[in-house]
N, C-alpha and C positions, 0 to 999 in steps of 0.2 A: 335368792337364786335357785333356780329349778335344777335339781339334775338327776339325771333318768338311771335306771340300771347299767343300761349299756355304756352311757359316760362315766359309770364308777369303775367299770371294767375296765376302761379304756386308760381310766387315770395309774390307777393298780400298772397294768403295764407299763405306763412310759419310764417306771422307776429302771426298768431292763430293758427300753428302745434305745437307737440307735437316732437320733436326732439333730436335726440342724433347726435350730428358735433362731428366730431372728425377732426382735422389739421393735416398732415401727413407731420412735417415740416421735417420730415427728407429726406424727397421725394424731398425737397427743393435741393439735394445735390444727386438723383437719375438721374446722367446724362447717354445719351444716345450716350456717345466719341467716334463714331464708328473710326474704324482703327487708334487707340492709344493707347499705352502701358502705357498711363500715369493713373493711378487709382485714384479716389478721395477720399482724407484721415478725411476731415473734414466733419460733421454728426451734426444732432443735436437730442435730446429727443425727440420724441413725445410727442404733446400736445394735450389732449383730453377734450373734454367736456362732458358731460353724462344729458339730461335733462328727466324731463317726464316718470323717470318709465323704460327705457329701460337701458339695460347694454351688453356689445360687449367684444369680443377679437380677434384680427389679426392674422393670423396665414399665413406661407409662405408652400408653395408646393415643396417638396422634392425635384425635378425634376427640379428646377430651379438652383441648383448645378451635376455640370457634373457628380459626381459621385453619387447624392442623401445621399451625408451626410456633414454637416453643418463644422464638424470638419477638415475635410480631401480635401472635395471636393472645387471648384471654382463657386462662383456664376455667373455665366457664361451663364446662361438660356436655355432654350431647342428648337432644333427644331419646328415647327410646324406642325402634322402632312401633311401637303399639303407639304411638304418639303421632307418628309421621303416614298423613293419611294417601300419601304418592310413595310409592313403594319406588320409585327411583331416584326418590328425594333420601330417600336410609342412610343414614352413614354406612360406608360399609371398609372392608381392609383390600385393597388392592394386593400390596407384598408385604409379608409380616416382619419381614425383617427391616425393611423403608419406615413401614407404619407404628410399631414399636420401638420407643427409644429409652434407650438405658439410661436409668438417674444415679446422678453422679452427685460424688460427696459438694463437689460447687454447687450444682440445682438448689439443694436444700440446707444449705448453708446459712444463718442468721440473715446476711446482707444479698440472700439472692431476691431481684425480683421474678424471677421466673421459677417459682419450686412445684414441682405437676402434684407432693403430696398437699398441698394447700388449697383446700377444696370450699371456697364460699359462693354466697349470694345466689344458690340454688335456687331450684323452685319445684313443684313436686311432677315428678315427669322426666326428671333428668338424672343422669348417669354419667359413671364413669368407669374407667375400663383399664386395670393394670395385669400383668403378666411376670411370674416368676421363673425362670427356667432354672432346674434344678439340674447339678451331672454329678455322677459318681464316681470314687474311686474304687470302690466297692470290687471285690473278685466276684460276684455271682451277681444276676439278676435278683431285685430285689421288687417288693413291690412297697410305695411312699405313699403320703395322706397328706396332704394341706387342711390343716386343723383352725379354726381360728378359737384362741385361748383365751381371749381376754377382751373385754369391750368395757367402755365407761358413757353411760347417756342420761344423764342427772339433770331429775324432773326439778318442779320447783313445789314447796310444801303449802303453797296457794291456788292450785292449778291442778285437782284431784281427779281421778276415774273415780263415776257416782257409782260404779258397781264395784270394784276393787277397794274405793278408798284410799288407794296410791297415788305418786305424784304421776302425773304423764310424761313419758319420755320418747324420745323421737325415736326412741327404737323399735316402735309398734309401727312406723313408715319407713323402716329400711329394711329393704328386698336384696338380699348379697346373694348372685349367680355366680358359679363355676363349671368349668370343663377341665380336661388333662387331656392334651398332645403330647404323646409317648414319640418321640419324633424318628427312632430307629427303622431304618427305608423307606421312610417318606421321604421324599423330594420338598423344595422349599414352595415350588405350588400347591402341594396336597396341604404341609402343612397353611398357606392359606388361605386352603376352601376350608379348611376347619375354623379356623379364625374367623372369615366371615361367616360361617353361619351360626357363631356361636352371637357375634356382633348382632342380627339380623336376626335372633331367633324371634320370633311372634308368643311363641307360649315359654317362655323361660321358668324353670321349676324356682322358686326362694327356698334358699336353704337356712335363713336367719328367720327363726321363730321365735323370736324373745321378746318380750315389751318390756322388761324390768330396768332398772338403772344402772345392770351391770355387773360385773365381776368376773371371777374365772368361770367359763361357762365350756372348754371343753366341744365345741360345734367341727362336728366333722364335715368338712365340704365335697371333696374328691378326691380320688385317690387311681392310683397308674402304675403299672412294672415300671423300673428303671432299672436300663443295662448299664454293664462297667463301662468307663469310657475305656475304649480301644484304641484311634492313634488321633491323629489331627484334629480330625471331625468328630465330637464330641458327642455322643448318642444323650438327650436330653428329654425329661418332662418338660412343658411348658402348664403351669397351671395359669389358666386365665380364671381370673375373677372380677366380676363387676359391683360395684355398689350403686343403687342408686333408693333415689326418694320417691317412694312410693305416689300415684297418682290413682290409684284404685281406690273406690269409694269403702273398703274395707275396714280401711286407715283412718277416716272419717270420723271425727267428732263433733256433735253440737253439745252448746250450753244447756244445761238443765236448771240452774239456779246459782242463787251466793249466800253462804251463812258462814257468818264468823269468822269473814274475812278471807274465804275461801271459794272461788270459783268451780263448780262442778259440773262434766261434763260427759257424756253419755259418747260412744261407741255407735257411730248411726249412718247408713248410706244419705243421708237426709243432711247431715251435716259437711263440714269442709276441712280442709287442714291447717286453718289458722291460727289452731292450738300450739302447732309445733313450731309459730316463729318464733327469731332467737335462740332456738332448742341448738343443741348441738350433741355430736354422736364420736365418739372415736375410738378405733383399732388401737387399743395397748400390744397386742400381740398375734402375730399368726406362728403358728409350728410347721415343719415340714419333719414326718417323723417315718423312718422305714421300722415296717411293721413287721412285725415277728409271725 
């Protein structure tokens, strides 16, 4: 595991943040089985923790089922728009509030068929799109981070980088995007033209630079003021975040050779992403932590 100055710093403080972890164990079981029909049936509850004043809800983006309904449709993910060559073809978010639905301890329950964190039968190209909205109790404005803390993507010890010597793991193809809608006087159209352009961006920055197999890695995504909630209407962050599987030739591996029972394979716009089927990738944890 790589970690940089600034993630020691970072770690040092959380002993004196103000924190809301939440465990996203059912991510634990959000694999990434590309070209396999076999679906994963076992899930588990989310575990959440809530400290400090703040309180959250997860909610999954319409569009991450083919048909955009939970009931009917396949959670199957959506293009990306660098993917979709009719620009009126894009998924996009009409009402964020319509288009975002809250998951519920039923969704991902062992016996649900419809759980939005159960994410297979990808292919590289495709995404998916959830949103946390965070509110405070907090007396002052504060400014929060959405941190992601932990990931697990466990290569296989036959199947090496000929330049690392490592196993490969699907986490050199996943691209995690974020924004933060601070949502205090915005009206529910502003917040979403923000949503859709966040949906619809053409050049999205990645903020997941990891190829390792994992650990606490401490990745800071975005971060927002949030204000105290004052009466009804709750003044909220919205952090959206996407995951998806990379389709840029960057990610790209060809075969270079086999010794010893070990397949070896180079890093090459030249090659494809065949290496990462059956691979699979998953969120043990994201943080939302007000920063000092």
């Amino acid at each position: 595991m790589r970690i940089t100055t600034s993630t020691k710093r970072k770690i040092q403080l959380f002993a004196t943040m103000i924190s809301l972890a939440f465990s996203l164990t059912s991510f634990l079981y959000l694999s990434y089985a590309w070209f396999t029909s076999q679906r994963l049936h076992e899930t588990h509850i989310m575990e959440i923790t809530t400290e400090g004043g703040l309180d959250y809800a997860i909610k999954f983006f319409d569009g991450n089922y083919n048909t955009r309904d939970i009931a009917s449709g396949t959670n199957s993910g959506y293009q990306s728009p660098t993917a979709v060559a009719e620009p009126s073809e894009r998924l996009g978010v009409t009402d964020y509030q319509s288009d975002f639905d809250l998951i519920t301890p039923e969704m991902i329950a062992p016996a649900s068929t419809a759980n939005p964190l159960l994410i297979a039968d990808i292919y590289p190209g495709i995404q998916y799109t959830f949103a946390i909205e965070v509110t405070s109790e907090l007396t002052s404005q504060r400014q929060v981070e959405l941190i992601l803390k932990e990931f697990t993507a466990l290569g296989e010890s036959d199947t090496l980088d000929s330049a690392t010597n490592q196993p490969i793991a699907l986490s050199s193809a996943i691209n995690i995007y974020a924004t933060a809608i601070a949502t205090e006087g915005m009206t529910p159209a502003q917040v979403t033209t923000v949503a859709h352009t966040f949906i619809q961006d053409m050049v999205p920055v990645d903020l997941f630079d990891d190829d390792s197999q994992g650990g606490l890695v401490y990745i800071p995504l975005v971060e927002s003021a949030l204000s105290p909630r004052e009466d009804a209407e709750s003044n909220k962050v919205i952090f959206l975040f996407t995951i998806k599987f990379s389709d840029n030739a960057d990610s790209f591996y060809r075969w270079v050779s086999y010794s010893g029972g070990i397949n070896y394979y180079e890093k090459s716009p030249l090659g494809n992403s065949n290496v990462y089927q059956a691979k699979s990738f998953t969120i043990n944890e994201f943080l939302v932590h007000v920063m000092e």
